[in-house]
N, C-alpha and C positions, 0 to 999 in steps of 0.2 A: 305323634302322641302314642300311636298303636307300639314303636318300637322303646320309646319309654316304658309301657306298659309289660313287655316284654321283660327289659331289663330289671327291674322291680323285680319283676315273678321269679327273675334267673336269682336274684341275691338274697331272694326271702328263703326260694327253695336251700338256697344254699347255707343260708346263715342257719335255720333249722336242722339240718345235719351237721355242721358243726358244734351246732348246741347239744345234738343226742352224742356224738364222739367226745365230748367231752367231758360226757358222764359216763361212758361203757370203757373209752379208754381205747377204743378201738381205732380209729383216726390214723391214716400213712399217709405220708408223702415219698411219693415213688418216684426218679427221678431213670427213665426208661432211654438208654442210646440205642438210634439203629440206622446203620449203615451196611451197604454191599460191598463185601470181600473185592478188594481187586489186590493181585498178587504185585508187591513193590519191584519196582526194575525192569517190568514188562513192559516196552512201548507198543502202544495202543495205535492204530490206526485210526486217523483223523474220520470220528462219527461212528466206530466200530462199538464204543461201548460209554454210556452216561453214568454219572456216578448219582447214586440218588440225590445227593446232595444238592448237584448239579440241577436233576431233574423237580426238585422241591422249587427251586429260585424261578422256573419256567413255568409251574405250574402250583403255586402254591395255593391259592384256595382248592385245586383239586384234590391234592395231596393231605393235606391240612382235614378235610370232610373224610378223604379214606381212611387215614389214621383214627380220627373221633369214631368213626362206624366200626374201624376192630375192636378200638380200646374200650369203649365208653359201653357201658350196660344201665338199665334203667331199673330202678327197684322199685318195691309197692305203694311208694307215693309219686312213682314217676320223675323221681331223678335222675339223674347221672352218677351212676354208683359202680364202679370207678367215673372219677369225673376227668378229663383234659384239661390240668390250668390253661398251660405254656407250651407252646415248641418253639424252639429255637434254630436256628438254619448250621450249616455245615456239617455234621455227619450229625443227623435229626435228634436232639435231643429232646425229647418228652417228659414236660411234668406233670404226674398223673397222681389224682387225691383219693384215697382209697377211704371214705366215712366209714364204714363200719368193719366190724369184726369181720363177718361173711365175707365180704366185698374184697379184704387184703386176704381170707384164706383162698378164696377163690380164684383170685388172680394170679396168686403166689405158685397154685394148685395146676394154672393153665400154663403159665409159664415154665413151670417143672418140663409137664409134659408138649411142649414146642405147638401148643394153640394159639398161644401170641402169636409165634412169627409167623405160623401157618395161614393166622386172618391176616396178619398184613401183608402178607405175601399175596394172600387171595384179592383183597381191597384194592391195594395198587396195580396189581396185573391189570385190573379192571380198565384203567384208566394210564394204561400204557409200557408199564414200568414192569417189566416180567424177567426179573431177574431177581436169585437169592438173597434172603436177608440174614445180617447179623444183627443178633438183638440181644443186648444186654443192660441188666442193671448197676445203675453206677455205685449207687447207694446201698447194694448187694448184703453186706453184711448187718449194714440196721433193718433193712426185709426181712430178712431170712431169720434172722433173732424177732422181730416182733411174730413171727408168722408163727416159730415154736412156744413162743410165750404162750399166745390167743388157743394153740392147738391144744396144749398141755391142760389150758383151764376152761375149753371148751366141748373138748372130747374126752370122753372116756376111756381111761386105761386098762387096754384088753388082754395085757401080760400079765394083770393081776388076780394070781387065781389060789384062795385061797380059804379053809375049811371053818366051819365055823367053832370047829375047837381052838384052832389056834390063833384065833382073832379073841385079844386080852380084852380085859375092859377099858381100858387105857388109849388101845388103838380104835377102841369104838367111838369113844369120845371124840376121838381126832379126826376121825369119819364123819362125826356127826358137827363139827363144826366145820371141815370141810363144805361137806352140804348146805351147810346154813349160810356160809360167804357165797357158794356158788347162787343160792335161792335168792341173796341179796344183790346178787349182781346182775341176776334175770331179772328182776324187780325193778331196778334200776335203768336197764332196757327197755322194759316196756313203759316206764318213761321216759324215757328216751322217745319211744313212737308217738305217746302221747301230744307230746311235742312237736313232734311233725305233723301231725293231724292238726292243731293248734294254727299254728305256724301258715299252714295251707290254706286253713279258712281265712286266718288275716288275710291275704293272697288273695284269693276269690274276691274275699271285700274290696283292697284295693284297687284289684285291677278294674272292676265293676263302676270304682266310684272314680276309676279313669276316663273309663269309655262314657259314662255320664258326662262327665264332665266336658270331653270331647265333642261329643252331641251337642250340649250347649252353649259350646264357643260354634259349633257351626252353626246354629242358630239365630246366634248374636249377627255373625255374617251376612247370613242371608238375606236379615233383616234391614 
């Protein structure tokens, strides 16, 4: 019953972040490969060296927990944000769900600069495997295009430097509805949260009216 209650909490959390990315717009799926280099045509002495691949098949719940501990980050309602769908076996393939805005700049952001491979590098040394990683994404070009989209309409443009004589009235207007889309899409987000907040107390309810209920099939038992 307790791990019932569990899985509930995992699809409620999750259905609620789906529902806020589907009004910010911000929602990826990331589809993460990562395998260790070995040079083709080099024969390898029998135990001299494990392909991760190999070492995933021997040790997969351990492997499997390392990868969610680099990948996975928890956000302010304590999801998984990036979240771990899927891995798949053979050179590791990772399907990883990025709900919001932040979450795919972030990732996109740590990726650039080699903190992906670096923690999974870190993670799996832990637990045996201490050898280089390659890490790529498959899906590379729809990332990197959602990533400048979210950046363009979420950051501010600091090449634009310009006086206030030669801003028409015309370009102001266009500033100022600018603005007004941008204020409508923060707006929007934090509907988006509201949502989650929502969403979490269902949650709390049912998982509540689980363990109640638990309680009183043991009772009927004991009885």
């Amino acid at each position: 019953m307790a791990r019932e209650s569990t899985a509930v909490g995992a699809e409620a959390a999750r259905a609620a972040l789906e529902a806020s990315a589907s009004i910010t717009g911000g929602a990826l799926s990331v589809s993460l490969k990562i395998d260790n280099p070995i040079v083709a045509g080099v024969a390898l002495a029998a135990g001299a060296a494990v392909t991760l691949g190999a070492f995933y098949l021997r040790y997969r719940w351990k492997t499997e927990n390392a990868i969610r501990n680099s990948l996975e980050r928890m956000n302010a309602i304590g999801a998984a944000d990036p979240e771990v769908i899927n891995i798949e076996e053979g050179s590791i393939i990772v399907k990883l769900r990025c709900h919001t805005p932040q979450s795919v700049l972030q990732f996109v952001k740590d990726f650039k600069e080699k903190k992906v491979k670096r923690r999974l590098e870190e993670e799996l040394k832990k637990i045996g495997f201490d050898k280089e990683l390659e890490v790529t994404i498959v899906n590379g070009q729809e990332v990197f295009q959602r990533e400048q989209e979210l950046r363009s309409l979420l950051e501010p443009q600091e090449d634009v430097k310009v006086t206030v004589e030669e801003v028409s009235l015309e370009e102001m207007k266009r500033h100022e509805e600018a603005m007004k889309r941008l204020e409508e899409r923060f707006k929007e987000m934090k509907e988006g949260a509201k949502m989650h907040q929502e969403a979490m107390k269902r949650l709390e309810e049912r998982e509540k009216s689980l363990e109640e209920r638990e309680k009183s099939l043991e009772g009927n038992y004991l009885c």
